[in-house]
C-alpha atoms as one frame of an Amber mdcrd trajectory, in Angstrom:
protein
   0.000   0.000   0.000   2.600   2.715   0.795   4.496   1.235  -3.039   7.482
  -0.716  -1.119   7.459  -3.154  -3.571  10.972  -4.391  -3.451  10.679  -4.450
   0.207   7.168  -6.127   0.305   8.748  -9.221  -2.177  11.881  -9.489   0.378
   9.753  -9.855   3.037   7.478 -12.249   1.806  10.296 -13.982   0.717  11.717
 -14.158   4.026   8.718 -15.626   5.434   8.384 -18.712   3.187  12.657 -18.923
   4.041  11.191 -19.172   7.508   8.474 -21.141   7.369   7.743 -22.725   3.296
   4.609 -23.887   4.162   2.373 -20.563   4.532   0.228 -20.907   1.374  -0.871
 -16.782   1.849   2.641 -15.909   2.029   3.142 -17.593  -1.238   0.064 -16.180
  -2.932   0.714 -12.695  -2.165   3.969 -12.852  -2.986   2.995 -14.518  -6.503
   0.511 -11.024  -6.571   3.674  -8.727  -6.294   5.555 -10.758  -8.651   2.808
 -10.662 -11.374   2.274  -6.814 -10.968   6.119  -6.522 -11.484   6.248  -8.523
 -14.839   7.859 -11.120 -13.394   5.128 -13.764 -15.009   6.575 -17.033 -14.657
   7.629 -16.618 -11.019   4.284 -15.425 -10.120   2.175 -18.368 -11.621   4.898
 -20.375  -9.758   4.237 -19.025  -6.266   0.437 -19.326  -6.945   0.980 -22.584
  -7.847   2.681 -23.330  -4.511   0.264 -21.628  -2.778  -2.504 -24.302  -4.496
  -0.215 -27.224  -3.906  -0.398 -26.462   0.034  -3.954 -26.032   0.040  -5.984
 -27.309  -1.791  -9.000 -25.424  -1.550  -7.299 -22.114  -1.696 -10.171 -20.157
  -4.251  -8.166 -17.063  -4.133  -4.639 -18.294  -5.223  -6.568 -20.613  -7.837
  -8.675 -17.565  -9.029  -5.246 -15.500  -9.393  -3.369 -18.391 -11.551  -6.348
 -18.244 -14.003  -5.652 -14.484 -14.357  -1.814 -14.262 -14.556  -1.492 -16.586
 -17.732  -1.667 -13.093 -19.792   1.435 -11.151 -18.197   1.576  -7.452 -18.036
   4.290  -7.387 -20.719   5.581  -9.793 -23.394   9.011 -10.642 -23.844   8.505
 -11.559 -27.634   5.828 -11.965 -30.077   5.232 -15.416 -29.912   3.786 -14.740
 -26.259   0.487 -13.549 -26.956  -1.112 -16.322 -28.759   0.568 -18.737 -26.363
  -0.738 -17.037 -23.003  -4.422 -16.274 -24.866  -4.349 -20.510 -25.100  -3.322
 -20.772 -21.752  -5.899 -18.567 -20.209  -8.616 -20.160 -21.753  -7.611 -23.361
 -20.411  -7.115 -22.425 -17.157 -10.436 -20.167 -16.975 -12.387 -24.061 -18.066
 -10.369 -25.477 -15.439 -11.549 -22.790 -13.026 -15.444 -23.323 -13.774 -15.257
 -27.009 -12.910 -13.228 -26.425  -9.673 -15.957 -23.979  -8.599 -19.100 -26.787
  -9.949 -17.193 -29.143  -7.611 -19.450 -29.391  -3.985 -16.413 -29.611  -2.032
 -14.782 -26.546  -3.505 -14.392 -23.081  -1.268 -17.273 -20.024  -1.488 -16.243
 -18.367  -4.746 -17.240 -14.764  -3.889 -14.358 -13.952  -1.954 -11.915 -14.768
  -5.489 -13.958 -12.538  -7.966 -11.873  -9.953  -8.456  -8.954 -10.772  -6.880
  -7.671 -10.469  -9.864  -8.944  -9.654 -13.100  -8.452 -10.325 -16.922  -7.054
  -6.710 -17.425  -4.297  -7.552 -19.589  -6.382  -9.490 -21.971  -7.423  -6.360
 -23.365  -3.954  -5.379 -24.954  -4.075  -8.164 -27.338  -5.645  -7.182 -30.276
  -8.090  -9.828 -30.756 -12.114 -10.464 -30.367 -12.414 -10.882 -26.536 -16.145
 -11.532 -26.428 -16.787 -15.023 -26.051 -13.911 -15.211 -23.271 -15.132 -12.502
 -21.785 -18.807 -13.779 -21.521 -17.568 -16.748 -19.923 -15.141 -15.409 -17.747
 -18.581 -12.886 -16.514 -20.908 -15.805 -16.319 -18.956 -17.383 -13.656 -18.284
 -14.076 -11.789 -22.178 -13.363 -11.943 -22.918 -17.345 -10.601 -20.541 -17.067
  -8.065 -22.008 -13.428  -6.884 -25.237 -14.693  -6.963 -24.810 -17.297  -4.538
 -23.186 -14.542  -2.260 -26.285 -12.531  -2.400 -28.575 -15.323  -1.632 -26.725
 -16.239   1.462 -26.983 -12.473   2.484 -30.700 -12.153   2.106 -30.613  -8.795
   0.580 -33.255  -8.315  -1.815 -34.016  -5.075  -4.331 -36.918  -2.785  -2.354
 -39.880  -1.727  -4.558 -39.287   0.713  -6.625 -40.853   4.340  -6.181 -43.039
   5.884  -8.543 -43.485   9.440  -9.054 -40.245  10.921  -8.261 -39.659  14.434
  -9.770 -36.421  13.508 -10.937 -34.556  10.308 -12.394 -31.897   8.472  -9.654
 -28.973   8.187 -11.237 -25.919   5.772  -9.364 -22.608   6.204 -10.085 -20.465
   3.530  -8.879 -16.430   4.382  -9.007 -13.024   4.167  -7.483 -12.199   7.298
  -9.365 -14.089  10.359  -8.193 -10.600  12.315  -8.265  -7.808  13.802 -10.949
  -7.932  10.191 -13.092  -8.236   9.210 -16.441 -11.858   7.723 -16.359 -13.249
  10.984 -14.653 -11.343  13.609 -16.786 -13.233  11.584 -19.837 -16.116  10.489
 -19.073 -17.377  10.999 -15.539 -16.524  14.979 -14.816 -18.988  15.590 -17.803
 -22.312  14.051 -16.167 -21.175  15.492 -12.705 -20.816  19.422 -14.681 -23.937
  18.685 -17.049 -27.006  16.464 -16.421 -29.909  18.068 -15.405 -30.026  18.519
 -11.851 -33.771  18.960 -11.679 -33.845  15.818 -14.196 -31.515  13.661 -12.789
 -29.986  13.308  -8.978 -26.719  11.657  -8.955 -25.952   9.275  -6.360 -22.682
   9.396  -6.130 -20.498   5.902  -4.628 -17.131   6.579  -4.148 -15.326   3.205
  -3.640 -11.888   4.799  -3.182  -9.797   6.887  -0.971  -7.695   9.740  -2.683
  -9.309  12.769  -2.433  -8.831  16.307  -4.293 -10.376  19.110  -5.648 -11.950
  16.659  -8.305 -13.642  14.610  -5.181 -14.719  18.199  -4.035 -16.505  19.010
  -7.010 -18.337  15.496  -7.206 -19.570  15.980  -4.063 -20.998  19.343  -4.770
 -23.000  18.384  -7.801 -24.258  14.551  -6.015 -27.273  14.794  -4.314 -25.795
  11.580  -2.368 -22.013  11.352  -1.978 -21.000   8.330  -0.258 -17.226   7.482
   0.420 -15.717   5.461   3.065 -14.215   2.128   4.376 -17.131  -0.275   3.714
 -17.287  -4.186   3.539 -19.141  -5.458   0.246 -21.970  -6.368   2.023 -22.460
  -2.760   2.981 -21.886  -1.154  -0.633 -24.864  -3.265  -1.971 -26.951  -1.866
   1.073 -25.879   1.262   0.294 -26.547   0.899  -3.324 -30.281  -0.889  -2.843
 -30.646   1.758  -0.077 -30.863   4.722  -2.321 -33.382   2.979  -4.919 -31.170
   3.664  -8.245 -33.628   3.642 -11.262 -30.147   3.426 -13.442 -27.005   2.085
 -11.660 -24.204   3.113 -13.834 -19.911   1.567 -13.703 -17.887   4.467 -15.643
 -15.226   1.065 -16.249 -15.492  -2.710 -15.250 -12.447  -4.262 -15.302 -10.431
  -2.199 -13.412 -11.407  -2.250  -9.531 -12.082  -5.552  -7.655 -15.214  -4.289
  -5.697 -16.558  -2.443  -8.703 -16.674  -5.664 -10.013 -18.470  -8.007  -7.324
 -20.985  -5.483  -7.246 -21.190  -5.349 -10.723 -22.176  -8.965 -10.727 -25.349
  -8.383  -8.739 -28.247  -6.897  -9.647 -28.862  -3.721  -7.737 -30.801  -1.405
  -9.471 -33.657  -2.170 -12.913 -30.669  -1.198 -15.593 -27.321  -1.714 -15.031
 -24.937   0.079 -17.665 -20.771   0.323 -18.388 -19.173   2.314 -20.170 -15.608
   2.664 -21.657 -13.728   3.452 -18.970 -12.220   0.079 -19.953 -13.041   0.189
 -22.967 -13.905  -3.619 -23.402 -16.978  -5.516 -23.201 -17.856  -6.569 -19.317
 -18.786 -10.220 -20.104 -21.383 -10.019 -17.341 -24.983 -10.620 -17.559 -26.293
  -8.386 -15.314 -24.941  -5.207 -17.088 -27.731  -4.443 -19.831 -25.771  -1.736
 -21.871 -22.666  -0.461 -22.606 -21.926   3.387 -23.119 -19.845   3.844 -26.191
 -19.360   6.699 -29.010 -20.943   6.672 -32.609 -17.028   7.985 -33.119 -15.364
   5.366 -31.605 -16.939   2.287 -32.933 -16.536   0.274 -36.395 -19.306  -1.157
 -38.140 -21.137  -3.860 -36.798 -19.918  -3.419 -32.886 -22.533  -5.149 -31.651
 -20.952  -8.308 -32.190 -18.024  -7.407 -30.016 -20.422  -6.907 -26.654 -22.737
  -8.632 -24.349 -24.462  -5.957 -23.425 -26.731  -4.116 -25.933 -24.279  -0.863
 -27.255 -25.449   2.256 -27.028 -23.782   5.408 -29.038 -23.908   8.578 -27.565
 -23.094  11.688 -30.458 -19.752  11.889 -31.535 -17.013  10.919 -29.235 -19.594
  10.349 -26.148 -18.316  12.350 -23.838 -18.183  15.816 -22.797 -14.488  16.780
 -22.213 -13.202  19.782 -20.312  -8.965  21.073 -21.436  -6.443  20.374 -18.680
  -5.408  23.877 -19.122  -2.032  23.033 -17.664   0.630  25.474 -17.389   3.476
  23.885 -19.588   7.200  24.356 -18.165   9.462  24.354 -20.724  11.804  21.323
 -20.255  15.819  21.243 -20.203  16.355  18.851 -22.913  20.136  18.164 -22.776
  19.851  17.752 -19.343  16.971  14.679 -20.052  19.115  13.531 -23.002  17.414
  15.173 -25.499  19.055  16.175 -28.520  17.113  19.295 -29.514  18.249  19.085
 -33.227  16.941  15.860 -33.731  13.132  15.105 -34.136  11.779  14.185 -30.555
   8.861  11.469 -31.055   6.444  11.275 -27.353   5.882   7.561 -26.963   3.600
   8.047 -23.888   2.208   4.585 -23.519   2.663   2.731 -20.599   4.736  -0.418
 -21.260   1.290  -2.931 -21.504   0.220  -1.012 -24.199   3.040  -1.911 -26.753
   2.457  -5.233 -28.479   5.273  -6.933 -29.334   4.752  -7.523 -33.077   4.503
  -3.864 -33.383   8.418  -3.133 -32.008   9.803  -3.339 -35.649   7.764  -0.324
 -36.400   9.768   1.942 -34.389  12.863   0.653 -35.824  11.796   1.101 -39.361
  10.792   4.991 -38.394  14.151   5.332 -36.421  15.954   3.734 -40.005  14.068
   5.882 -42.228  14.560   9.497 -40.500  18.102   8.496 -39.523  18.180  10.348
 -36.466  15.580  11.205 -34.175  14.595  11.000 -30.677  11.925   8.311 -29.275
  10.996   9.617 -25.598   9.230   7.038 -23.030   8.113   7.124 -19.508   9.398
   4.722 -16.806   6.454   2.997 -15.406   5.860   2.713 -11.628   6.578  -0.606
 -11.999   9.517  -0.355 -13.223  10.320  -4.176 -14.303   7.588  -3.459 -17.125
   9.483  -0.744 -19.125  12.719  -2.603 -18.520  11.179  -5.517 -20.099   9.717
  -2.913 -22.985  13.516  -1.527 -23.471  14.787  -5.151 -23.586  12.648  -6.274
 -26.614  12.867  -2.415 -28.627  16.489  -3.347 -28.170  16.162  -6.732 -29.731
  13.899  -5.163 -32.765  16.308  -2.092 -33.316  19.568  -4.559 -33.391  17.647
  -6.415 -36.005  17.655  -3.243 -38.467  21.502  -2.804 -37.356  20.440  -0.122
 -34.929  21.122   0.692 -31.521  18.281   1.514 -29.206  20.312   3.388 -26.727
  21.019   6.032 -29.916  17.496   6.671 -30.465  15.640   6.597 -27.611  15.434
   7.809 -23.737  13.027   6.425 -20.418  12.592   9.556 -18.752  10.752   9.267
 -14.836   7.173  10.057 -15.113   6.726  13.241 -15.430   4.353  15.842 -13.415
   1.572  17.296 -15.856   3.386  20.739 -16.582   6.716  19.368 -17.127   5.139
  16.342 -19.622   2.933  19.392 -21.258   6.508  21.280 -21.719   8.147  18.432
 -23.121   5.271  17.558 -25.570   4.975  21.531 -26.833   8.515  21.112 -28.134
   7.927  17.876 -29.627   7.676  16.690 -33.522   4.739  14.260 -33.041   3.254
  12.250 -30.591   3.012   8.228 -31.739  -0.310   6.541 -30.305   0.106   3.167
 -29.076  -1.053   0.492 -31.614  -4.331  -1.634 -30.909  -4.814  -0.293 -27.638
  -4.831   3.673 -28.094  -4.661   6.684 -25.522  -7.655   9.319 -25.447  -6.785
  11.636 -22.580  -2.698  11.737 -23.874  -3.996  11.941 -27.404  -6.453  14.595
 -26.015  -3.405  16.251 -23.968  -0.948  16.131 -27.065  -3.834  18.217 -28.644
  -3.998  20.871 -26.598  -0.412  21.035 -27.048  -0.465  21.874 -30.500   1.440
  18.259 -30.902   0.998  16.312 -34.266  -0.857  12.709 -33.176  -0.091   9.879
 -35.334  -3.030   7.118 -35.064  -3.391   3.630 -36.644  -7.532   2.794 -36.472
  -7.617  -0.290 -34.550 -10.646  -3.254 -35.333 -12.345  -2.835 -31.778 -12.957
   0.553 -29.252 -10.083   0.165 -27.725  -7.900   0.591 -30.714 -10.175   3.852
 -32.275 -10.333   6.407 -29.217  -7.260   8.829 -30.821  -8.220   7.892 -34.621
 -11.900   8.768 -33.595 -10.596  12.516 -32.074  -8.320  12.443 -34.940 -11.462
  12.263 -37.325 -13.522  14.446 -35.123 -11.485  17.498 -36.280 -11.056  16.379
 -39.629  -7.454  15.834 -39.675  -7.957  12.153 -41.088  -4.792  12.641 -42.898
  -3.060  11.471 -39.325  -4.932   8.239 -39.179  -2.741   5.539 -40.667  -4.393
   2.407 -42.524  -1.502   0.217 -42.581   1.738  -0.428 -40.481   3.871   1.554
 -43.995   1.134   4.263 -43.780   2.100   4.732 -39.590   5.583   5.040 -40.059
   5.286   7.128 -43.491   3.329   9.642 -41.649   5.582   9.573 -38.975   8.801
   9.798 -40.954   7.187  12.985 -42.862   6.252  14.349 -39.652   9.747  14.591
 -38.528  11.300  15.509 -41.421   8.977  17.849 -43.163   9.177  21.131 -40.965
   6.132  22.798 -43.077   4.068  20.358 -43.069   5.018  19.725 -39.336   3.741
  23.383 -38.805   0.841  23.165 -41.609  -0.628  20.582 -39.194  -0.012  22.747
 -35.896  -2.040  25.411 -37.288  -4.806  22.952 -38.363  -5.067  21.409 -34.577
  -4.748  25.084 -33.089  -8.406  25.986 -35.283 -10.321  23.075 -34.658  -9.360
  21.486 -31.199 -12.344  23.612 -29.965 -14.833  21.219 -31.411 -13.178  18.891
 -29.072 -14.306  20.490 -25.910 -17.507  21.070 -24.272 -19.858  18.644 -26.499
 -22.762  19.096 -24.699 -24.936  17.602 -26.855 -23.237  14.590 -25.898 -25.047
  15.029 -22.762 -28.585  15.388 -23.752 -28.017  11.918 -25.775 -26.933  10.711
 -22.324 -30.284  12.417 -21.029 -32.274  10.642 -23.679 -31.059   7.280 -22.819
 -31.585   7.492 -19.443 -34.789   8.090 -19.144 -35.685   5.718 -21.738 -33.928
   3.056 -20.211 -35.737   3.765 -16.851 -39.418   4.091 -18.475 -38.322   0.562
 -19.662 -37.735  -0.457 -15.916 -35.694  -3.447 -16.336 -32.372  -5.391 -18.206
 -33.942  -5.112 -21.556 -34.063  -1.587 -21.667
């Protein structure tokens, strides 16, 4: 909790030294080691942990989700580890079927198929499978608790609206989508219920509060979340993400409230049955989305959200002193290390071969394993061209919001990450006046900066192909006028970006026709 990794692993490692046969010591060790990178070590302690007991749900759960790593070390891994999890989720199911077998409730969400989403593939039917048993295994929970839904009220003046987050502060999944229905929905309309499942608190928290007519935060047990939840009557329970947060998930998995709804947040499908709809953007999606949910997808106007600029101050940043050369082309690779799929890495080396010289900038993760096992395989890709990574490229610390504002105002162009794309960086880079080069990906996840791209009209940016994406990079760094051409063209029309209320009054519409409906097929 206080991010003493290295000294959480040596003590847990000191314990099993002590004593090898405490199966939690093994377990949570095997969690540390998987949120490192450290994949194989981690399915090993879990596996320990199993071999001691027996009926250890947790440390069985866990193993199912750490077959898909946080990073690969090649590109043979993905296809390998998909395979693996499969298997492994099958061999979960029939554990859990088994009478004998431990309550299930207290392993959903332990850990979760996060990860999954970074492969660029159809995640649907594993996902609906992987939801099924979450929901089965929740519902026995909330038998055995003898909580039931109250009736529901008729005649309210206004529609009630729960929110249900771990991220009512300065976060990703507020700043895009959350901070909008907060600034914008109807009060008189629509009273927001707000259910704060985290801790940090800022000025973000502070405005939440303001604009919930319930704002509930605190240490609570699960037990007392879903009376809280059932307590204020929701007509429309909403998750900004699923996916992401262990309790958002088990509660999730009940059914608390007539309609249950997602949204992109994590921008994958939630597999579970008890969410009826899924919040996307008639920007964002491909044709024929449908097929990639289980829960009926609904399109708000253009990107589906209502977006408010940072406005950060930018600092301008010392480049020599970061290693920067200033007459080289500086490329932002902001991406945390997850989101860079291995049979992508020769891309970067073909751009770095075709400019000749330029200057690839990435952030060190917190974890720090990750990007060291990012830098490991660029290395491997750029030797293969004859190159040497070291020559064209820098990990700089993460970087506080002016600073990483200053750095991308002096950039060349930003490169969004490849299947699994950034909107708030893409968004920042914007309001930076920074060039964003996109590649539109087959699912959501892989669309959110080719859909802002789009939304301004600079299609030019989005890339078709893997030559188009490095072309368009290559004349980005190389072509100073159309390098500026393009600045001026972001500085006119970024506006449109901002402030989409319209967006909004969709999100009204839906609403209240999902609660006249009164129930999951609304």
């Amino acid at each position: 909790m206080q991010g003493r990794i290295a000294d959480a692993v040596a003590c847990y490692e000191k314990a099993i030294a002590l004593d090898p046969g405490i199966a939690e010591a093994h377990y949570n060790l095997g969690n540390l080691l998987r949120d490192q990178g450290r994949a194989r070590e981690s399915l090993d302690s879990y596996r320990k942990a199993i071999s001691l007991r027996p009926g250890f749900a947790e440390a069985r759960w866990a193993l199912a989700m750490a077959q898909i790593p946080v990073v690969y070390e090649d590109d043979r891994q993905p296809k390998k580890c998909r395979d693996a999890f499969a298997a492994e989720l099958g061999k979960l199911e029939s554990w859990f079927a088994e009478p004998d077998s431990a309550s299930g409730a207290g392993a959903v969400g332990v850990a979760q198929p996060f990860y999954l989403a970074y492969q660029e593939e159809d995640n649907r039917d594993l996902l609906k499978q992987y939801g099924e048993l979450c929901v089965r295994l929740m519902r026995g929970w909330f038998e055995a608790q003898k909580l039931a839904l109250p009736a529901r009220k008729r005649g309210d003046a206004a529609l009630r609206v729960g929110v249900v987050s771990q991220y009512f502060h300065s976060h990703p999944v507020w700043s895009a989508i959350v901070k909008g229905w907060f600034r914008h929905l109807h009060p008189e309309r629509f009273r927001l219920h707000a259910f704060y499942l985290g801790v940090v608190e800022d000025a973000e928290t502070e405005f939440a509060r303001s604009r919930a007519a319930h704002f509930e935060q605190g240490a609570r047990g699960l037990r007392q979340w879903a009376e809280a939840i059932i307590g204020q009557r929701p007509d429309v329970l909403v998750y900004p993400e699923i996916g992401m947060d262990p309790t958002a998930l088990k509660l999730a998995s009940l059914r608390l409230a007539p309609v249950q709804v997602t949204s992109w947040g994590h921008p994958e499908t939630s597999g579970l049955p008890t969410i009826d709809c899924f919040l996307s953007a008639e920007g964002l999606e491909p044709q024929g989305a449908q097929a990639h949910y289980t829960e009926r997808l609904v399109t708000l106007p253009r990107l589906g959200c209502c977006y408010e600029p940072l406005r950060v101050a930018p600092v301008a940043p010392d480049l020599a002193r970061l290693g920067i050369d200033a007459a080289k082309p500086v490329i932002v690779c902001a991406g945390v290390p997850f989101k860079y799929a291995p049979q992508h890495d020769w891309i970067l080396a073909e751009i770095a071969k075709r400019t000749g010289a330029c200057r690839f900038v990435f952030f060190v993760h917190r974890v720090a394993d990750t990007s060291g096992t990012l830098r490991r395989r660029l290395g491997a890709a750029f030797a293969r061209q004859g190159l040497d990574l070291d020559r064209f490229a820098v990990f700089l610390p993460w970087q506080e919001a002016a600073s990483f504002h200053g750095l991308m105002a002096c950039a060349d162009a930003y490169l969004d990450t490849i299947g699994f794309s950034g909107f708030n960086t893409a968004m920042q880079a914007l309001e930076c006046g920074l060039p964003v080069v996109a590649w539109e990906g087959r699912f959501l996840r892989g669309r959110l900066a080719s859909g802002i791209l789009r939304a301004i009209g600079l299609d030019e940016l989005v890339a078709a192909s893997a030559e188009a994406y490095v072309e368009l990079a290559v004349r980005l760094c190389r072509d100073a006028q159309y390098r500026e051409d393009i600045r001026e063209r972001i500085a006119l029309r970024r506006g449109h970006l901002y402030e989409d209320v319209d967006v909004i009054r969709g999100m009204e519409r839906f609403l209240e026709s999902a609660a006249r409906s009164g129930g999951p097929a609304a």
